[in-house]
N, C-alpha and C positions, 0 to 999 in steps of 0.2 A: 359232300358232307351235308346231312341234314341238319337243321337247326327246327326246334320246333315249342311256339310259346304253350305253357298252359295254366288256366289259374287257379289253383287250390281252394276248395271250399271246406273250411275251419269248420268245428263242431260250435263254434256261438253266432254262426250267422256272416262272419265277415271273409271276405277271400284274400287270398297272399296271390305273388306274379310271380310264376317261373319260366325260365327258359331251358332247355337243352342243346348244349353246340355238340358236335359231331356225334359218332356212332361206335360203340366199342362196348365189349364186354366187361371193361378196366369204366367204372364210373364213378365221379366226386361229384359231391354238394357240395357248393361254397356258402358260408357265414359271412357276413358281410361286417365291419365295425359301425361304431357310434358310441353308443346308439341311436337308431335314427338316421343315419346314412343310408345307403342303399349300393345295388351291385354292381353301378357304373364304375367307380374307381379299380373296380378289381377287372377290370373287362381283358386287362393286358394278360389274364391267363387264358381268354381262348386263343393267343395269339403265342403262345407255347404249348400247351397240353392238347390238343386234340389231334393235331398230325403226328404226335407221338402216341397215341391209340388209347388216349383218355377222354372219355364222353364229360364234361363238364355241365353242372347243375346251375346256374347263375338264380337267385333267390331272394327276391325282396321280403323280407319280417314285416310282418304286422306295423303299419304306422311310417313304413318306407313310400318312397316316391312311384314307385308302382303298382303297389299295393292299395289295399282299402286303407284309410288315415281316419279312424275314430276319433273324435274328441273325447279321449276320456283316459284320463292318465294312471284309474284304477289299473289300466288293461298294463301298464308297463312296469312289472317286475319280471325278474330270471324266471321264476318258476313255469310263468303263463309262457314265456318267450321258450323254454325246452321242452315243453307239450305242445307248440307250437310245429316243433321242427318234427319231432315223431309223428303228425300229422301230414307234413309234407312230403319227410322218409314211406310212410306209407300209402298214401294218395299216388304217390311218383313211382312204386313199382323197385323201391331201393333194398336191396338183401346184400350184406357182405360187401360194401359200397368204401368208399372213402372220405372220410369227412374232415375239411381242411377251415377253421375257423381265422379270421383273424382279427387281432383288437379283441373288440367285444365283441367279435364270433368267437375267438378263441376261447373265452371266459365260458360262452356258451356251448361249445364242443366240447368242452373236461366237463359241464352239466351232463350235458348228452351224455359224452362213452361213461360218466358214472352211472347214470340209471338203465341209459339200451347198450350195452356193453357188446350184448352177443350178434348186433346188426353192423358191427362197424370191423370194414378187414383192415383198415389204417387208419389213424390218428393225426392230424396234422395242426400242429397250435401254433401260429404265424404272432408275433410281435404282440405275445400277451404271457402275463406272469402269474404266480397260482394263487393273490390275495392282493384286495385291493390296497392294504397296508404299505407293499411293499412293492407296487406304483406310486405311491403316494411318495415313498423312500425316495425312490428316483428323482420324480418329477422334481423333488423339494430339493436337489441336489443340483440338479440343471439352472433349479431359478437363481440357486445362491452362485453361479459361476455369469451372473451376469453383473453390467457394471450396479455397484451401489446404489447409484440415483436411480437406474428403472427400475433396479428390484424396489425400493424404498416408494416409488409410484405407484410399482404394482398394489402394493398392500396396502396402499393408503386408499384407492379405489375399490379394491374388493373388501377395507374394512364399510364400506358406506354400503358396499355393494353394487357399484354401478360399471357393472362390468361390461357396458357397452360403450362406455366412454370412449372418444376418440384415443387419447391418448393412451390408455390401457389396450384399447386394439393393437395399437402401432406397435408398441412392445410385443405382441404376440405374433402378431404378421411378421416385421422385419427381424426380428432375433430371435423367436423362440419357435416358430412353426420351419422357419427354413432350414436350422439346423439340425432337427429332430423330429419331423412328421414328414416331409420333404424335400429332398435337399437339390432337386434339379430346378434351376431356373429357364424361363418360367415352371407354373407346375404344368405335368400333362393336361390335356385338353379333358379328357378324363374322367381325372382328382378335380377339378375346378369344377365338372357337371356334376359332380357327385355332391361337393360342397354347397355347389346354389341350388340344390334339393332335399338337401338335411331338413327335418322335422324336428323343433325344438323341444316341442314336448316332447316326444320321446327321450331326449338327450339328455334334458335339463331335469326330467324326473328323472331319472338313472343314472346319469354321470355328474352334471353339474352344472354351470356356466362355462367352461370350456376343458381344453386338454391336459391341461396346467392347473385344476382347482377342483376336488372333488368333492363336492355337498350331497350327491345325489342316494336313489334308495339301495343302491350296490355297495354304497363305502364301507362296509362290514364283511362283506365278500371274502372268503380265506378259504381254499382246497388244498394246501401244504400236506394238512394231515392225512389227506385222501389220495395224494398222486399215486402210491404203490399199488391202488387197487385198479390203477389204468395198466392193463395186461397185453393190450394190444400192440402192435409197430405204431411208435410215436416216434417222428420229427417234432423239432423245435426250433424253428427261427427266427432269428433275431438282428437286429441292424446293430452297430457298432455303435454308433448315435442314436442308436433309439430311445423314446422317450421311458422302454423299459430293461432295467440291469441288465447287462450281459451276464453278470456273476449270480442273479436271481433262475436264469435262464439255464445255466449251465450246474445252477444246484437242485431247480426242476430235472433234471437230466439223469443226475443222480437219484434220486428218488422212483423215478419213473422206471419199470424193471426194462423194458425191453424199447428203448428210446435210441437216437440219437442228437447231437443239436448241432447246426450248423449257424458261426455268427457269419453274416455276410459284411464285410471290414469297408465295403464304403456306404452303406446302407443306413436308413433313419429307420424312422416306425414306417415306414415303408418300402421297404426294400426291394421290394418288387417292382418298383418304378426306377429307383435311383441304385441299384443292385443286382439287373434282373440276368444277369450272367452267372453269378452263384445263387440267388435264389433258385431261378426254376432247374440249372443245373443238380440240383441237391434236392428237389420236389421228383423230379424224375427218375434219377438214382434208386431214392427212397422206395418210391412205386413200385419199379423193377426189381428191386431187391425183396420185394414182399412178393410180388408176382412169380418171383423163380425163386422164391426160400431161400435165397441167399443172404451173404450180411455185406 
């Protein structure tokens, strides 16, 4: 199986890191979350997809841990970040490809197949919703099923704003990241490298101060009215616990003409780590069933 790094050079001067694990005619880019995260937490898909004859794309974004990391937080909105990726899609040699986003790749893969519609032979939107509104729905649904006094800390910290407080950490760490971002203890070795290489800026300009509180320049984000014009084979997955709806997820589905969604029932916002028997079960399905026109 070859593997083979290479780094893409952007039209403003700066380079992105990519990798390719195995060799096949069947080939995905992956989208990685955050923002600002990078492609180590997802690494568990070369460890399913390639010996089933998918050439996987592993792809740090502008401002990721292997990547070029500008200081300049102009550079972080959606727009630049999906002219980003059609740069890499064609630097890399990518025609009729699969593009499997998750989190805030996914956000950015429904960018993508909205604008390069005709370069993408599959869809894949992994643990992301079609408006940040109704993230926000969610999130704000999870916070309220916690006990009274933490909720009631949390808000008293994020009204001051000091969201690094120890004790507003702890809240997030022990209750709110375990049941809903990952739910294996410890977390993979992984998810833990991917998290002590997160770029704040990036994050904290686009998402927020953390998973659970969005301030960032995406909170206006909404593609509801646009899902019908995704034509392509779309999956949709989703954790049970994830930190977004399942009934959001399942009305994306609806919407989207020629989709499936599969929720994986013990799964968080990452399912792939704490779920990875129905996840990539139903990632491969998917594959195959576009590969041989079947449903």
């Amino acid at each position: 199986m070859r593997n083979a790094s290479r780094i893409v050079p952007l039209t403003d001067g700066h380079h992105v890191w990519t990798r390719r694990v195995g060799e096949s005619k069947t080939k995905m880019l992956l989208l990685h979350g955050g923002p600002g995260f990078n492609h180590e937490y997802l690494e568990t898909f070369a460890d399913h997809l390639p010996q089933h004859g998918v050439e996987l794309y592993f792809y740090d974004q502008l401002g990721s841990y292997f990547s070029d990391q500008p200081d300049n937080p102009s550079l972080w909105n959606v727009d630049r970040f999906r002219e980003e990726v059609e740069q890499v899609r064609s630097f890399l040699g990518l025609d009729s490809f699969y593009l499997c986003g998750q989190s805030w790749g996914g956000m950015l893969a429904i960018e993508y197949a909205l604008h390069y519609p005709n370069a993408i032979k599959g869809l894949v939107i992994s643990n992301m919703t079609a408006s940040i509104s109704a993230y926000v729905r969610s999130i704000n649904r999870l916070r309220q099923q916690l006990p009274k006094d933490l909720l009631k800390l949390m808000e008293q910290y994020e009204s001051v704003g000091d969201y690094e407080a120890s004790a507003y950490q702890q809240v997030l760490m022990e209750h709110l990241y375990p049941q809903h971002l990952c739910r294996l203890n410890p977390w993979p070795e992984p998810v833990q490298r991917a998290f002590s290489h997160f770029n704040p800026q990036v994050y904290n300009t686009m998402q927020g101060p953390n998973e659970f509180l969005v301030t960032g320049n995406f909170k206006d984000w909404d593609r509801w009215a646009d899902l019908y014009r995704l034509q392509m084979p779309t999956l949709l997955l989703v954790g049970q616990y994830d930190t977004m709806s399942v009934e959001d997820i399942e009305e994306m589905g609806q919407r989207i003409p020629n989709s499936h969604v599969t929720v994986c029932p013990n799964g968080s916002h990452m399912a792939m780590w704490d779920d990875p028997d129905i996840y990539f079960a139903s990632l491969l399905h998917f594959i195959d069933s576009v590969e041989t026109g079947s449903k």
